[in-house]
PQR file of N, CA, C, O and H, with PARSE charges and radii, in Angstrom:
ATOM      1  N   UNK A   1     -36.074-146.904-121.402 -0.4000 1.5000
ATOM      2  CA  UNK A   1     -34.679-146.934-121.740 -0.0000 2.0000
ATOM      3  C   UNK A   1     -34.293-145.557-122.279  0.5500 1.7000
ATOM      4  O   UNK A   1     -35.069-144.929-122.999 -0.5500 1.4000
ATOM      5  N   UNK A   2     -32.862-144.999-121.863 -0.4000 1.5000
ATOM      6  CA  UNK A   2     -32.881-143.794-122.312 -0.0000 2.0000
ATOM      7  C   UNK A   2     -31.916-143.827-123.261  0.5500 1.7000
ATOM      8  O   UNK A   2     -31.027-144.574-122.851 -0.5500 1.4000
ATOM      9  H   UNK A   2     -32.231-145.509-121.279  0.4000 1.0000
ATOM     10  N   UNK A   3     -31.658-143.397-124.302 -0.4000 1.5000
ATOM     11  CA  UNK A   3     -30.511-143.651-125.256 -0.0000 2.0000
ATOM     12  C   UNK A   3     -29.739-142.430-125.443  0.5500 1.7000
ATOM     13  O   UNK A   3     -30.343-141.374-125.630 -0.5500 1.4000
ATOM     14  H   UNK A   3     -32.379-142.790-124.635  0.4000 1.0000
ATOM     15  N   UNK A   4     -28.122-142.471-125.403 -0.4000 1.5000
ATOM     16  CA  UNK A   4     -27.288-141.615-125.017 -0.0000 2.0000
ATOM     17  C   UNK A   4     -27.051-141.426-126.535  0.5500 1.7000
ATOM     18  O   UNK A   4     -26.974-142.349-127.346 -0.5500 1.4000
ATOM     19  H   UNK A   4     -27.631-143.329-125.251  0.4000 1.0000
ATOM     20  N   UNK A   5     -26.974-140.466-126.737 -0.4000 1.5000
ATOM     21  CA  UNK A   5     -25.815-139.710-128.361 -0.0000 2.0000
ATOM     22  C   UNK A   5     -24.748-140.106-128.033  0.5500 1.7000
ATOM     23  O   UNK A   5     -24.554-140.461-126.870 -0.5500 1.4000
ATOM     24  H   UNK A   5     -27.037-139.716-126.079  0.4000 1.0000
ATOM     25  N   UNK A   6     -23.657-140.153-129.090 -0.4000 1.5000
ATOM     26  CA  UNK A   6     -22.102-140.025-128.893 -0.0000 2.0000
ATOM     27  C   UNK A   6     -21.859-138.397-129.243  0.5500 1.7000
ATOM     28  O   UNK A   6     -22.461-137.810-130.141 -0.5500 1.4000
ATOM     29  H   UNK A   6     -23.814-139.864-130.035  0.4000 1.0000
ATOM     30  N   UNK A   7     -20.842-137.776-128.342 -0.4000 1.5000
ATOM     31  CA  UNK A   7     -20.423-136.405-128.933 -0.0000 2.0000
ATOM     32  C   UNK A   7     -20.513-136.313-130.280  0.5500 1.7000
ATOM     33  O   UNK A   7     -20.766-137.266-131.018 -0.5500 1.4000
ATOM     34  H   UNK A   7     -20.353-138.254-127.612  0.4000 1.0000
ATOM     35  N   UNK A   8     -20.263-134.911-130.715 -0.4000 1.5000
ATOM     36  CA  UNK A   8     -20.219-134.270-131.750 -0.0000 2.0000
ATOM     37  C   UNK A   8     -18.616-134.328-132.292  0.5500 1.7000
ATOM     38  O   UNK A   8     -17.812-134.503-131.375 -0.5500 1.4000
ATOM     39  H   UNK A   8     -20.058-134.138-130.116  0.4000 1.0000
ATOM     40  N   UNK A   9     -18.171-134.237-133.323 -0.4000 1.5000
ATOM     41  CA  UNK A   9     -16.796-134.478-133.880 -0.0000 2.0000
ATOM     42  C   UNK A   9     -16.113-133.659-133.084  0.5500 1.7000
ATOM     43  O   UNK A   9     -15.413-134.202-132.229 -0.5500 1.4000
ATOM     44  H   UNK A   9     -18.823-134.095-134.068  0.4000 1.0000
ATOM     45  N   UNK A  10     -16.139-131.831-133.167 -0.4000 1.5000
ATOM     46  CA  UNK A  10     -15.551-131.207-132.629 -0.0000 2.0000
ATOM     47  C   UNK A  10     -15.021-131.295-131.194  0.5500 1.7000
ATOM     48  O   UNK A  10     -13.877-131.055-130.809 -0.5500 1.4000
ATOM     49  H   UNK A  10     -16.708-131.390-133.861  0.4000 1.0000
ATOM     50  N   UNK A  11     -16.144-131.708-130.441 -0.4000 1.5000
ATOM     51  CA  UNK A  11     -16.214-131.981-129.030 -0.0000 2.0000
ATOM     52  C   UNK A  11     -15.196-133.290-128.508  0.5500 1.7000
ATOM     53  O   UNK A  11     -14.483-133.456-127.518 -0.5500 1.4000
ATOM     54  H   UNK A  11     -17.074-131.902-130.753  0.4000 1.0000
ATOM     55  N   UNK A  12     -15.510-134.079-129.664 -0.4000 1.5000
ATOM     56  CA  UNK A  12     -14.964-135.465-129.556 -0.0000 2.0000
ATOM     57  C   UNK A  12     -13.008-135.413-129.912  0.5500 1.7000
ATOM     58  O   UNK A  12     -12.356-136.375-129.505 -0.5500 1.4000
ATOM     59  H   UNK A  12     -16.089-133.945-130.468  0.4000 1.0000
ATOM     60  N   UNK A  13     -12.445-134.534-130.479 -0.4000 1.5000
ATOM     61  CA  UNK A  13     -11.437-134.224-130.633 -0.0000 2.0000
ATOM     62  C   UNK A  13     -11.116-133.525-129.936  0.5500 1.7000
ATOM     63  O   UNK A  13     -10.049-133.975-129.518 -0.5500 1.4000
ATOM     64  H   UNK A  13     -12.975-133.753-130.810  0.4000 1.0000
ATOM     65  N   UNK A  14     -11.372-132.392-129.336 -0.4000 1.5000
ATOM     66  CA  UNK A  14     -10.984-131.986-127.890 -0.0000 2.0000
ATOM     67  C   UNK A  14     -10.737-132.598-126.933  0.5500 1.7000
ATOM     68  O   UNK A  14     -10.148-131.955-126.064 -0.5500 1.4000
ATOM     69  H   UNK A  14     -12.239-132.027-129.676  0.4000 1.0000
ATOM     70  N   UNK A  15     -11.001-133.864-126.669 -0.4000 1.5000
ATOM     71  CA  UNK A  15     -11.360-134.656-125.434 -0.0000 2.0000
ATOM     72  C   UNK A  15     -10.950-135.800-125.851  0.5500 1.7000
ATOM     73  O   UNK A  15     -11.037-136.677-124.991 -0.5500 1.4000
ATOM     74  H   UNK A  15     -11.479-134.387-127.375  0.4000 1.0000
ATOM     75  N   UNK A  16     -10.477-136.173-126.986 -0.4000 1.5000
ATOM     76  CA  UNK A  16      -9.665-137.174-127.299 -0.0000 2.0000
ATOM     77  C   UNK A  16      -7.803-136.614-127.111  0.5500 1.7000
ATOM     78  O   UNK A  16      -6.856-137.287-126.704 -0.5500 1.4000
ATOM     79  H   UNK A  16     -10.406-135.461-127.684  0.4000 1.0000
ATOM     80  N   UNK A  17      -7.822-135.276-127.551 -0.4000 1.5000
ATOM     81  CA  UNK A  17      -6.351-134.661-127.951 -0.0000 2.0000
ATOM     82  C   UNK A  17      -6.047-134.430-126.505  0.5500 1.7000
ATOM     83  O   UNK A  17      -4.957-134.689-125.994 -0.5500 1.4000
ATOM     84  H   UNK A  17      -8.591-134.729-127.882  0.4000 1.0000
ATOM     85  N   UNK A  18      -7.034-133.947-125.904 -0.4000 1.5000
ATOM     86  CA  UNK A  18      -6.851-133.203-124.176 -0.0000 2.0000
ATOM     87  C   UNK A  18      -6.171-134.326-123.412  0.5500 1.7000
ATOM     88  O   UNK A  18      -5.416-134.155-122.455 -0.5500 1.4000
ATOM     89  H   UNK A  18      -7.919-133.737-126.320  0.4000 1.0000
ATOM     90  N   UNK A  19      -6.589-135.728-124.045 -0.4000 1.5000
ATOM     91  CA  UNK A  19      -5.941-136.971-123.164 -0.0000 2.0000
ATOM     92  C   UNK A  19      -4.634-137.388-123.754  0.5500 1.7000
ATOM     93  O   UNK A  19      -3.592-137.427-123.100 -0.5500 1.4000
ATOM     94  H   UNK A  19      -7.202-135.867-124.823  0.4000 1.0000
ATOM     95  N   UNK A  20      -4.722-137.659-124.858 -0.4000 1.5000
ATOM     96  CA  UNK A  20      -3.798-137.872-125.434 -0.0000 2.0000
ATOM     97  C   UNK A  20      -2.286-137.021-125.751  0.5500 1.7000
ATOM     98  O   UNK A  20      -1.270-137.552-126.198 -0.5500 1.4000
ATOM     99  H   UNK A  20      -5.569-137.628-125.389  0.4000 1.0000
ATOM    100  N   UNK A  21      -2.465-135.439-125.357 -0.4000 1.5000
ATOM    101  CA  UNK A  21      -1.374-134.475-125.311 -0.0000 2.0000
ATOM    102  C   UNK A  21      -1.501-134.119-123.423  0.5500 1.7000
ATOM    103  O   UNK A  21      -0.959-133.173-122.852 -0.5500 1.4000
ATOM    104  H   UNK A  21      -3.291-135.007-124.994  0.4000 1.0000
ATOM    105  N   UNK A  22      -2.240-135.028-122.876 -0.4000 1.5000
ATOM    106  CA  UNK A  22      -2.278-134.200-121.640 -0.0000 2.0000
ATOM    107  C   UNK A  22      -0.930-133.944-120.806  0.5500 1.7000
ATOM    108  O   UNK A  22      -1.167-133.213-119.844 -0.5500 1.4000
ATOM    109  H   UNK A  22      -2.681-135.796-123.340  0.4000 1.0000
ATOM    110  N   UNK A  23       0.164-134.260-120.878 -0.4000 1.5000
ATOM    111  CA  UNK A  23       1.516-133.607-120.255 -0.0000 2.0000
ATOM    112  C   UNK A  23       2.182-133.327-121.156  0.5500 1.7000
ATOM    113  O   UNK A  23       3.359-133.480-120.831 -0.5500 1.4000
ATOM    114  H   UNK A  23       0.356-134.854-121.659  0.4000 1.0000
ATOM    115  N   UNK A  24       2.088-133.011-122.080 -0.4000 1.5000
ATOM    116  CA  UNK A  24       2.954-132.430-123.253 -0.0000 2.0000
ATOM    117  C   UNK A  24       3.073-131.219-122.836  0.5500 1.7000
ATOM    118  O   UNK A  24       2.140-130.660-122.259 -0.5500 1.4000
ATOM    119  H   UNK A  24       1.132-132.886-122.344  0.4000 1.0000
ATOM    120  N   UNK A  25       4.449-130.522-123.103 -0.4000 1.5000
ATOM    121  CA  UNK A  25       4.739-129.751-122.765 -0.0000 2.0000
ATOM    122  C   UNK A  25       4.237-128.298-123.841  0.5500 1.7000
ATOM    123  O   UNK A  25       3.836-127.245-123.344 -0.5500 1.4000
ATOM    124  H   UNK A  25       5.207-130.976-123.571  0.4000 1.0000
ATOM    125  N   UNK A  26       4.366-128.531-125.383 -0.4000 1.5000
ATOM    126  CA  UNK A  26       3.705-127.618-126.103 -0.0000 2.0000
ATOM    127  C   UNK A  26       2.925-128.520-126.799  0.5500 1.7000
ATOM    128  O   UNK A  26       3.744-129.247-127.362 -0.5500 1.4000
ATOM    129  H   UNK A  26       4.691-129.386-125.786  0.4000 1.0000
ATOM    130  N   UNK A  27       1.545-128.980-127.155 -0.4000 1.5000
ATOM    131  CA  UNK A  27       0.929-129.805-127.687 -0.0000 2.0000
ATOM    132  C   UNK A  27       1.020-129.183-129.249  0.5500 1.7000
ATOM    133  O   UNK A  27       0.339-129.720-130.122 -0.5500 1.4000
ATOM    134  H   UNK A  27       0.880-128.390-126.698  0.4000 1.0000
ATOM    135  N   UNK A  28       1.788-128.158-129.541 -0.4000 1.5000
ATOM    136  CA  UNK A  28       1.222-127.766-131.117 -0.0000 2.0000
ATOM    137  C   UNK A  28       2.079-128.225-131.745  0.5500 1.7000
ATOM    138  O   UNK A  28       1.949-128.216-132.969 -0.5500 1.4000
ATOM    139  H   UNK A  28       2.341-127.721-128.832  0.4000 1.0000
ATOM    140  N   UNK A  29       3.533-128.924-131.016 -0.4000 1.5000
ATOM    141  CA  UNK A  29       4.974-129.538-132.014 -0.0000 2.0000
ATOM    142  C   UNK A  29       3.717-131.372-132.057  0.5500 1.7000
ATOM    143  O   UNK A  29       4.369-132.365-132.380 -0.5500 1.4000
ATOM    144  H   UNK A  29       3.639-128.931-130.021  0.4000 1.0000
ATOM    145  N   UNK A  30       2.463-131.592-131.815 -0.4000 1.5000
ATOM    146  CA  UNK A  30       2.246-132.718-132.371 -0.0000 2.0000
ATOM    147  C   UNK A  30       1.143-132.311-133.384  0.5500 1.7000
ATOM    148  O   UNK A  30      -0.006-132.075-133.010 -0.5500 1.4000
ATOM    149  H   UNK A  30       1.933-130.786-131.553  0.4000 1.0000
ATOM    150  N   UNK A  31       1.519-132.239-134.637 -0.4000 1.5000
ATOM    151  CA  UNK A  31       0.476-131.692-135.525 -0.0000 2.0000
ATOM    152  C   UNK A  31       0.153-133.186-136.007  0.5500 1.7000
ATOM    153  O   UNK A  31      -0.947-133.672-135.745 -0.5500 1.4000
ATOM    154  H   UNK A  31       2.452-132.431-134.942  0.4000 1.0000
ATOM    155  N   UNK A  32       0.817-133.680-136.491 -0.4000 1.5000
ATOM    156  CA  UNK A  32       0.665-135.208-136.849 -0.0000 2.0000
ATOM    157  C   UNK A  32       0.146-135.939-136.190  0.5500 1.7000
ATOM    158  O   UNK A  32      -0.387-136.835-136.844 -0.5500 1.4000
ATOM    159  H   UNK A  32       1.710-133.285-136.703  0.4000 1.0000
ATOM    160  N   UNK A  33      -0.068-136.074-134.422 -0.4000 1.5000
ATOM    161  CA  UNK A  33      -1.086-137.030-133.594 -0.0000 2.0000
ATOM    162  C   UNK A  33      -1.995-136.332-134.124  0.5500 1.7000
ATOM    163  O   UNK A  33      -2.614-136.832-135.062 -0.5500 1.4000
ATOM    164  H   UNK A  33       0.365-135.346-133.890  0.4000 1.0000
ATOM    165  N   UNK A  34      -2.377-134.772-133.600 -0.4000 1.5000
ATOM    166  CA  UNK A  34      -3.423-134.143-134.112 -0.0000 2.0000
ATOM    167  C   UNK A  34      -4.593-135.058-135.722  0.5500 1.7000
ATOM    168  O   UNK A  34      -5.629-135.714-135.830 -0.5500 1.4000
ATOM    169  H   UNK A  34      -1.873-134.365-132.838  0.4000 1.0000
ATOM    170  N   UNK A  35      -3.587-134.529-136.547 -0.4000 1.5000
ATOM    171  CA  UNK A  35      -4.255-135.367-137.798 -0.0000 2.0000
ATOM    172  C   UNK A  35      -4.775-136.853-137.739  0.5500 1.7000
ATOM    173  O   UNK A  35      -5.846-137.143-138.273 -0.5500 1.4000
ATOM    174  H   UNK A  35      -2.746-133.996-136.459  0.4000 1.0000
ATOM    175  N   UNK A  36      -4.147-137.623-137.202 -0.4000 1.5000
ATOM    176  CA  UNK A  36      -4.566-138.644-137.135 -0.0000 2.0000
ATOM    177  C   UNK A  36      -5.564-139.023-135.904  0.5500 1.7000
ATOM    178  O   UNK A  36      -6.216-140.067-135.885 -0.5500 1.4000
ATOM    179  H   UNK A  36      -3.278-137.388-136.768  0.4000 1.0000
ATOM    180  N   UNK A  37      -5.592-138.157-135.006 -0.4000 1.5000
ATOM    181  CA  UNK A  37      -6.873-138.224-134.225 -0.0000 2.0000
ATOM    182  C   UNK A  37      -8.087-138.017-134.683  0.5500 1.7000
ATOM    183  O   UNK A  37      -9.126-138.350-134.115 -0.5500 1.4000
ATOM    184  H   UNK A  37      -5.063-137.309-135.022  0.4000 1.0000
ATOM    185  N   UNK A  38      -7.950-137.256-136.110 -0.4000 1.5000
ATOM    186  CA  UNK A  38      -8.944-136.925-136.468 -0.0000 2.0000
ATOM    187  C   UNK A  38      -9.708-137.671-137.234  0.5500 1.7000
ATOM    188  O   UNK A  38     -10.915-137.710-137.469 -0.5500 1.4000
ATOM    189  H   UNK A  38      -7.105-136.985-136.572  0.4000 1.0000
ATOM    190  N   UNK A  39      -8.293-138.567-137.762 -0.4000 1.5000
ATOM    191  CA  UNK A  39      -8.704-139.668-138.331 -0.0000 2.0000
ATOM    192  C   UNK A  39      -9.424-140.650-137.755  0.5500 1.7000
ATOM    193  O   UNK A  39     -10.286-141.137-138.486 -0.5500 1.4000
ATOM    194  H   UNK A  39      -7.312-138.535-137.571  0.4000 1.0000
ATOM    195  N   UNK A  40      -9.337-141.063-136.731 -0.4000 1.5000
ATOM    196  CA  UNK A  40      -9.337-141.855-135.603 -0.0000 2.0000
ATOM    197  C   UNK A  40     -10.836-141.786-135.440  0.5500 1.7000
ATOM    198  O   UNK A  40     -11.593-142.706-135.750 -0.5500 1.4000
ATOM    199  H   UNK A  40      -8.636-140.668-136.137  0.4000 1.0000
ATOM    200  N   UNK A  41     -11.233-140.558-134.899 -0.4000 1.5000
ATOM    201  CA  UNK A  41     -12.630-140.648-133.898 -0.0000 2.0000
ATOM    202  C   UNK A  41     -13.807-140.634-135.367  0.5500 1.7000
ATOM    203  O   UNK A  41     -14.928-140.205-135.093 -0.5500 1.4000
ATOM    204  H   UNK A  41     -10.618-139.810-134.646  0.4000 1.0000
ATOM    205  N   UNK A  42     -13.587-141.043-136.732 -0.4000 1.5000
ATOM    206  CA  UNK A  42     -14.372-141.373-137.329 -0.0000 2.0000
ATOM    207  C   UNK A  42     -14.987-143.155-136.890  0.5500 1.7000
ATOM    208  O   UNK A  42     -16.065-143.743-136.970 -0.5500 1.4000
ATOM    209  H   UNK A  42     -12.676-141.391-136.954  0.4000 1.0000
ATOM    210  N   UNK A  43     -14.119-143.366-136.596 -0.4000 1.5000
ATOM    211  CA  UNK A  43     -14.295-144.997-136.133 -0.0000 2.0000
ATOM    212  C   UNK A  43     -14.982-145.496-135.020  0.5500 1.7000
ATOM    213  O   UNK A  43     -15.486-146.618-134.981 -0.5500 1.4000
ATOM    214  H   UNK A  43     -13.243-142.888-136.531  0.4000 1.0000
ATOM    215  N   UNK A  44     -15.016-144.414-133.826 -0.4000 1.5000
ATOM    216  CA  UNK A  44     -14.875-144.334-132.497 -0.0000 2.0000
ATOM    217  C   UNK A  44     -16.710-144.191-132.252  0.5500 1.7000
ATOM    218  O   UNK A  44     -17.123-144.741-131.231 -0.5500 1.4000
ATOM    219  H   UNK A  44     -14.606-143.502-133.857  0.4000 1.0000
ATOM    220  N   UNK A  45     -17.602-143.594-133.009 -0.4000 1.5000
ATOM    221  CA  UNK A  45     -18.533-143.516-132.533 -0.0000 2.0000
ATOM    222  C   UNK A  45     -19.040-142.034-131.382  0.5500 1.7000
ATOM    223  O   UNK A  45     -20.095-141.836-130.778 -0.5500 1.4000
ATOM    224  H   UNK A  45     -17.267-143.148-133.838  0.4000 1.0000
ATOM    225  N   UNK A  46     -18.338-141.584-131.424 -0.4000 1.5000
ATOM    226  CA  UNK A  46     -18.673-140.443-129.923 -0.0000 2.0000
ATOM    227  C   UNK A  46     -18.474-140.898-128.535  0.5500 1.7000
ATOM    228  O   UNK A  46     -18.691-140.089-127.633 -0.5500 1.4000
ATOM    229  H   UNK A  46     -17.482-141.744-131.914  0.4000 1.0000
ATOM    230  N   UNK A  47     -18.190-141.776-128.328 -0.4000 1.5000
ATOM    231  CA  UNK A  47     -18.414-142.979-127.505 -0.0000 2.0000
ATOM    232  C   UNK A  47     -16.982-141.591-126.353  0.5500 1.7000
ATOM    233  O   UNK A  47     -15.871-141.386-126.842 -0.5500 1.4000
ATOM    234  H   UNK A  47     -18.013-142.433-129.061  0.4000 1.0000
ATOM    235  N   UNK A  48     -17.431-140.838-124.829 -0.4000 1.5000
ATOM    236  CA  UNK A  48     -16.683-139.929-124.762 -0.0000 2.0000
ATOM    237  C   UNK A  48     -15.671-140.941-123.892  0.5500 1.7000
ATOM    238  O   UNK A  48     -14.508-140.556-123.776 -0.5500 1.4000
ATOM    239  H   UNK A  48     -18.333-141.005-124.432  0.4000 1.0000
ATOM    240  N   UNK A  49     -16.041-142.193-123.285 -0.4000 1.5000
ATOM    241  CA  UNK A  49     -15.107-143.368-122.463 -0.0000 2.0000
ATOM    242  C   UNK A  49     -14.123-144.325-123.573  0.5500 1.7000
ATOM    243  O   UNK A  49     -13.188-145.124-123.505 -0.5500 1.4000
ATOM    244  H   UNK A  49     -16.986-142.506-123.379  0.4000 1.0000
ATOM    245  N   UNK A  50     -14.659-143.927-124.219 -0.4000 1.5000
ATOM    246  CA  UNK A  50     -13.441-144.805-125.857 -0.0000 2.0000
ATOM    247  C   UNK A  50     -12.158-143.361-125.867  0.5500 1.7000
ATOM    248  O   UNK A  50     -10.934-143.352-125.735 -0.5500 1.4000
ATOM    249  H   UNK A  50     -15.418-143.279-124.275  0.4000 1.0000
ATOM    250  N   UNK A  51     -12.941-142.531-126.038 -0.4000 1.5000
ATOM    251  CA  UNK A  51     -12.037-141.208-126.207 -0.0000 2.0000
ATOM    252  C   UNK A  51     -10.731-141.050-125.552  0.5500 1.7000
ATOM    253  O   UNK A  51      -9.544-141.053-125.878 -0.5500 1.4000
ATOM    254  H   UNK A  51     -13.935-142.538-126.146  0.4000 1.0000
ATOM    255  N   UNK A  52     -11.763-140.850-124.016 -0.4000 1.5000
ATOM    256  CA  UNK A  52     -11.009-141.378-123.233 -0.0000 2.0000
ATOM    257  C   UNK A  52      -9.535-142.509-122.789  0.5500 1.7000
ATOM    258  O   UNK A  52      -8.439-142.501-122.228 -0.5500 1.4000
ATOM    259  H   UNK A  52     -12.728-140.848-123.751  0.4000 1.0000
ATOM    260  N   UNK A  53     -10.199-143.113-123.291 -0.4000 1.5000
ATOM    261  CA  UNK A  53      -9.076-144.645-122.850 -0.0000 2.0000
ATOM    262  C   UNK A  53      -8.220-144.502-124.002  0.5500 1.7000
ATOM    263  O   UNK A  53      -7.022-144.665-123.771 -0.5500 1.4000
ATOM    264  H   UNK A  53     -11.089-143.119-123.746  0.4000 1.0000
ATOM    265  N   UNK A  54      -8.604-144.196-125.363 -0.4000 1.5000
ATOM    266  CA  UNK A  54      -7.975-144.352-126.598 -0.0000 2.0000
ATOM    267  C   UNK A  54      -6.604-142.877-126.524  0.5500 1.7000
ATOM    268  O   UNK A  54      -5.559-142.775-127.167 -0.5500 1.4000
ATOM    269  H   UNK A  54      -9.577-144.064-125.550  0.4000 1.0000
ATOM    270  N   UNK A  55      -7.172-142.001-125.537 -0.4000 1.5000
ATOM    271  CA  UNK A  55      -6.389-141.023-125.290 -0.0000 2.0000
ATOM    272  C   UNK A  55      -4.935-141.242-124.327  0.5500 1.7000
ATOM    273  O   UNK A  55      -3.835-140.690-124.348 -0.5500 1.4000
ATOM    274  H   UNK A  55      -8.021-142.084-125.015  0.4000 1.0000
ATOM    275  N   UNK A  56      -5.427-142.135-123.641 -0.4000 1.5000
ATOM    276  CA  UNK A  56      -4.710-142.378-122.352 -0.0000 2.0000
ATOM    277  C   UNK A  56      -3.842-143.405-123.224  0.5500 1.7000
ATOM    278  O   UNK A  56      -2.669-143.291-122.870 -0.5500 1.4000
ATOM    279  H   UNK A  56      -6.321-142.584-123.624  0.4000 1.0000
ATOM    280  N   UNK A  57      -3.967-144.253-124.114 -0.4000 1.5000
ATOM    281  CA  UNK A  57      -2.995-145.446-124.853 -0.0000 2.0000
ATOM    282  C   UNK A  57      -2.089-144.360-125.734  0.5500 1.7000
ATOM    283  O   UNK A  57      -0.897-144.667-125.765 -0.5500 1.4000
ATOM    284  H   UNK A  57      -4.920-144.346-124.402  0.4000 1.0000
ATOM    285  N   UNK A  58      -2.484-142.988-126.547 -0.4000 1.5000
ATOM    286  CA  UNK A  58      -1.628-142.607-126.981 -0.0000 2.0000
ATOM    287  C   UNK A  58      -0.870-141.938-126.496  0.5500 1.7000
ATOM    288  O   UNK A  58       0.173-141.555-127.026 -0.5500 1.4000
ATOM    289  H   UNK A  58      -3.452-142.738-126.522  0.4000 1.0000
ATOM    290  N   UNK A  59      -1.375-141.594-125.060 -0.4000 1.5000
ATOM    291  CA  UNK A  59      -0.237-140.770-124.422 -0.0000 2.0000
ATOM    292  C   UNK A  59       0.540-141.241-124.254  0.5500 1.7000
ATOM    293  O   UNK A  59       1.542-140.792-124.811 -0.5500 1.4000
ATOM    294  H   UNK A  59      -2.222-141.906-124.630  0.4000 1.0000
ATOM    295  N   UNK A  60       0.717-142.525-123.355 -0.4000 1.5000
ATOM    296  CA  UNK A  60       1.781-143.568-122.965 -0.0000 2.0000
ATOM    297  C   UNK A  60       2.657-144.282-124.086  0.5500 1.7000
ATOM    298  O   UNK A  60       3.506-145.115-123.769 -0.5500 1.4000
ATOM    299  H   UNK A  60      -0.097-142.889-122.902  0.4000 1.0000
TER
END
């Protein structure tokens, strides 16, 4: 059995924000998703398909 890590925080906020601002036109007028993403991927595990999906719900 091979056992996967979850990303690293840094990594994991890149790739959470990248989904979640992905058609935003200037992503830096959302400083406030920002913060609370950060809040967020304490919960999340690294998990980069949670990131994912959890990105795609805040975009919409």
């Amino acid at each position: 059995m091979i056992k996967l890590g979850g990303l690293e925080e840094d990594e994991y906020l890149l790739l959470l924000n990248s989904h979640a601002l992905a058609d935003k036109k200037n992503p830096n007028d959302y400083k406030r998703l920002r913060s609370t993403t950060r809040e967020m991927i304490k919960m999340l595990f690294g998990s980069p398909f949670v990131a994912k999906a959890i990105g795609g719900v805040v975009n919409s």
